[in-house]
Kinemage of the C-alpha trace (Angstrom):
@kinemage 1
@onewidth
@group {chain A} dominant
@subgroup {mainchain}
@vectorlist {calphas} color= white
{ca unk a 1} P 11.259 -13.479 -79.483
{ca unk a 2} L 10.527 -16.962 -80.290
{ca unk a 3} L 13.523 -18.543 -82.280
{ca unk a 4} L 15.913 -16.039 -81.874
{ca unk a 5} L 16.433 -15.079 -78.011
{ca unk a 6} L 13.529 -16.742 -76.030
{ca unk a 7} L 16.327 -19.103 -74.469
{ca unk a 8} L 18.039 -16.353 -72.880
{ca unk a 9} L 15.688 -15.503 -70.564
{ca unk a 10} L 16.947 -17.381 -67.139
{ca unk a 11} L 20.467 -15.628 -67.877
{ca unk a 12} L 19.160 -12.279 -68.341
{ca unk a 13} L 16.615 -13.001 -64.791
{ca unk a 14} L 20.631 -13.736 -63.162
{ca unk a 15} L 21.862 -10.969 -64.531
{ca unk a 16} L 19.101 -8.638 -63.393
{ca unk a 17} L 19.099 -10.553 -60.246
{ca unk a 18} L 22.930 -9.547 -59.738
{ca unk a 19} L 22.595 -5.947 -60.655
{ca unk a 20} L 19.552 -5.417 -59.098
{ca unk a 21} L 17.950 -4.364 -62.346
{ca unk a 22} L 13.851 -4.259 -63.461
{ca unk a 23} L 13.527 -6.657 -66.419
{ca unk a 24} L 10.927 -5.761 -68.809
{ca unk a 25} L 9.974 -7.601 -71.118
{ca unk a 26} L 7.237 -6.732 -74.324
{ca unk a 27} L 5.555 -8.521 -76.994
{ca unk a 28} L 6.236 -7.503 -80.787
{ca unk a 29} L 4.388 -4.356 -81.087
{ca unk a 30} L 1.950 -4.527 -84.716
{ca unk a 31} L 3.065 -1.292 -86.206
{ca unk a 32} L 4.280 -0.497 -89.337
{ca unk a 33} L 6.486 -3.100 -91.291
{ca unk a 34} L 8.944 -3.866 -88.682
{ca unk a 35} L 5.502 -4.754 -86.641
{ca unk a 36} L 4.772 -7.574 -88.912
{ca unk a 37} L 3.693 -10.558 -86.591
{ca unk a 38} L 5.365 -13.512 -87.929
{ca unk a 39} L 4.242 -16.927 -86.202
{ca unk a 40} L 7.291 -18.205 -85.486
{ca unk a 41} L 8.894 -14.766 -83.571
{ca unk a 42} L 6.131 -14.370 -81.906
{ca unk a 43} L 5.970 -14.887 -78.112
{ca unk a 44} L 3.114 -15.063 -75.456
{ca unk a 45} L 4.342 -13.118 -72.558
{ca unk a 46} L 1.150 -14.599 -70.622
{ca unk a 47} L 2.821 -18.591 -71.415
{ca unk a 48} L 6.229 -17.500 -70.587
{ca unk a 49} L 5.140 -15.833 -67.624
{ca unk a 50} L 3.243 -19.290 -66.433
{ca unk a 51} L 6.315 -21.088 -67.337
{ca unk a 52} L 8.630 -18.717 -64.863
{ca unk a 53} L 6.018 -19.237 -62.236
{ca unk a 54} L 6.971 -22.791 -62.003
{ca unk a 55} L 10.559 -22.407 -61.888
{ca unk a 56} L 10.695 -19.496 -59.825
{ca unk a 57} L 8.541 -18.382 -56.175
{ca unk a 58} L 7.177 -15.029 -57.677
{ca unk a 59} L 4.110 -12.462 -56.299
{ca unk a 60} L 2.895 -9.590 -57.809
{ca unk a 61} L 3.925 -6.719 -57.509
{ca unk a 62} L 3.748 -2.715 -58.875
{ca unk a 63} L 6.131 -0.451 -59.847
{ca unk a 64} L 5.767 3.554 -59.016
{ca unk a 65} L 4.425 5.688 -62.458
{ca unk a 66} L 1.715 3.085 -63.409
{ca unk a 67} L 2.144 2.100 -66.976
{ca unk a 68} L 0.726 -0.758 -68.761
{ca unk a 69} L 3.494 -3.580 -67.374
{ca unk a 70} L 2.163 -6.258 -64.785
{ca unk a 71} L 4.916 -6.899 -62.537
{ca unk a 72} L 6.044 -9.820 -60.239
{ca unk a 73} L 8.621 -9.558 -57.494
{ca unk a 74} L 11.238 -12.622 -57.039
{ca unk a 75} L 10.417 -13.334 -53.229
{ca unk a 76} L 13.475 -13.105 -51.585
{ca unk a 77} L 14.851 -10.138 -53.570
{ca unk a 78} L 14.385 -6.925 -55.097
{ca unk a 79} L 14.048 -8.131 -58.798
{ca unk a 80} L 11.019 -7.765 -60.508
{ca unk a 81} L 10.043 -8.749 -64.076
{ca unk a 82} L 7.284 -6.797 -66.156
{ca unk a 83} L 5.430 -8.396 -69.240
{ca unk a 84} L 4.158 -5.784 -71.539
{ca unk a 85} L 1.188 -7.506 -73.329
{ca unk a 86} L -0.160 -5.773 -76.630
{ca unk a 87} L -1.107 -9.193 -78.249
{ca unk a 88} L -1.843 -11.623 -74.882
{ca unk a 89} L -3.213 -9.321 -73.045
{ca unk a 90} L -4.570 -6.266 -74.819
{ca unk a 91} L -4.125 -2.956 -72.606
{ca unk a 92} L -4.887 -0.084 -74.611
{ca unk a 93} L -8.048 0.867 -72.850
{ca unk a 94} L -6.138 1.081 -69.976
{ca unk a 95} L -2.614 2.888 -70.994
{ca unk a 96} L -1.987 5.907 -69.189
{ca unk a 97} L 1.278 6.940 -70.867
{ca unk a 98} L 1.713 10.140 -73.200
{ca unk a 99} L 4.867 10.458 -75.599
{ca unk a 100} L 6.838 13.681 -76.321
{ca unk a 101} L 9.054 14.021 -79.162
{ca unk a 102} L 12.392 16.106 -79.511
{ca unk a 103} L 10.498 18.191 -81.644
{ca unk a 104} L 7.511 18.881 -78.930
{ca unk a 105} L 4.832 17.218 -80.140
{ca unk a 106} L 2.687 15.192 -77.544
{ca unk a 107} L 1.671 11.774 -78.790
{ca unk a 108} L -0.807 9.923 -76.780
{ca unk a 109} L -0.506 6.340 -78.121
{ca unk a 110} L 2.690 5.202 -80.570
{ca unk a 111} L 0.175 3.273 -83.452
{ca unk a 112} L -1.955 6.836 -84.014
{ca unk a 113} L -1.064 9.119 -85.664
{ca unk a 114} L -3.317 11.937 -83.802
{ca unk a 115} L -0.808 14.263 -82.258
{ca unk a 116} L -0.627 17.709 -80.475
{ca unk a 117} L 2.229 20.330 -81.374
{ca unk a 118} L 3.177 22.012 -78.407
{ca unk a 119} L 6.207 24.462 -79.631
């Protein structure tokens, strides 16, 4: 988020880059109160994503299982970065992922509250 950990983003690349980990990254969801879009949290995934580009040789890329993250691969390695893009870049039409609860009830998107009991 803007203002609070937007500067940590070529350590956490390292780190990922060291432990061969996926970095995902995701804008603030609007849902609910803890949703609330405030100006100065809120951060473009589409401008950082142009800003990594110039720093670092990326292409894209895809990750098995779909999903509604566009990846790019760090030439050179195995690390890839995902921007999740609910504001930017809306992808709802396009979201292919189903949610099931402890309690078995099959949610198909997190904002609805449409659901299916399966138990």
């Amino acid at each position: 988020m803007r203002g609070v950990n937007a500067d940590e983003i070529d350590t956490l690349i390292d780190y990922c880059i060291e432990q061969e980990f996926t970095l995902r990254l995701i804008e603030i969801m609007p849902m609910g109160d803890t949703g609330q879009i405030h100006g100065r949290e809120f951060q473009d995934l589409q401008l950082l994503r142009q800003d990594l580009e110039k720093r670092y040789h990326f292409i894209p890329d895809v990750m098995p299982g779909g999903g509604p993250a566009r990846y790019l691969c760090l030439v050179g390695t195995s690390f890839r970065i995902g921007f999740i893009t609910p504001i930017s870049q809306h992808f709802c039409a396009s979201c292919n992922r189903v949610r099931l609860s402890v309690d078995g009830t099959l949610y198909l998107w997190l904002g609805q509250e449409h659901a299916l009991a399966l138990r």
